[in-house]
N, C-alpha and C positions, 0 to 999 in steps of 0.2 A: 513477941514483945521485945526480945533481944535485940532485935534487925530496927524496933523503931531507935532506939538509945543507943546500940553501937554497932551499925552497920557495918562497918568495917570489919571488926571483928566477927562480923555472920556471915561475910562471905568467904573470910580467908580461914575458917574453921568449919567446916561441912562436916558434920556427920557422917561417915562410911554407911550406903548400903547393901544390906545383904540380898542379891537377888542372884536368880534361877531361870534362866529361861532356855529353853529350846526350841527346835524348829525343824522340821522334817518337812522337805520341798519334795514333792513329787511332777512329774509333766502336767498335769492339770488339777494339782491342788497342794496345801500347803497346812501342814498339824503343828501348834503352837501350845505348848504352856511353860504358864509365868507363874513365878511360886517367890514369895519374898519370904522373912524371917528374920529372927534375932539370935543372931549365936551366944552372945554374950550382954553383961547387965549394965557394961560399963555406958551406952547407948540407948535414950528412950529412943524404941520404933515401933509402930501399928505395922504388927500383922495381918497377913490377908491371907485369905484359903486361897489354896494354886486355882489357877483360872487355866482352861484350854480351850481353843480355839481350831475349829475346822472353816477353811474356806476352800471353794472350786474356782477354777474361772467358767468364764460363761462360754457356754455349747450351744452350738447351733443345733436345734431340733428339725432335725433331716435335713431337708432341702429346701423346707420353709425360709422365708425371713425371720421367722422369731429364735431367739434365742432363751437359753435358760441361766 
């Protein structure tokens, strides 16, 4: 509601966030989590539980064409 009546001041006054993220790359894959929070009261933020993420990249299964 801020942003309809004084835009201006919504963009030049962002709110700090607090976030957390890591990442650990390996040769054929890659471990992520993202973890936000509020350190302090002076700022409303929604919280969120830490999220992690595993991806691979795609292998060829053998000598087939298909990959996984």
């Amino acid at each position: 509601m801020v942003d309809d009546f004084f835009g201006q001041e919504f963009r030049a006054e962002r709110e700090p966030q607090t976030v957390l993220d890591l990442t650990r790359r390996g040769p054929n894959h890659a471990v992520s989590v993202l973890a936000r929070g509020q350190l302090n009261d002076f700022y409303a933020e929604s919280q969120r539980l830490p999220e992690a993420t595993w991806a691979i990249n795609r292998m060829r299964l053998g000598r087939t064409p298909l990959f996984y």
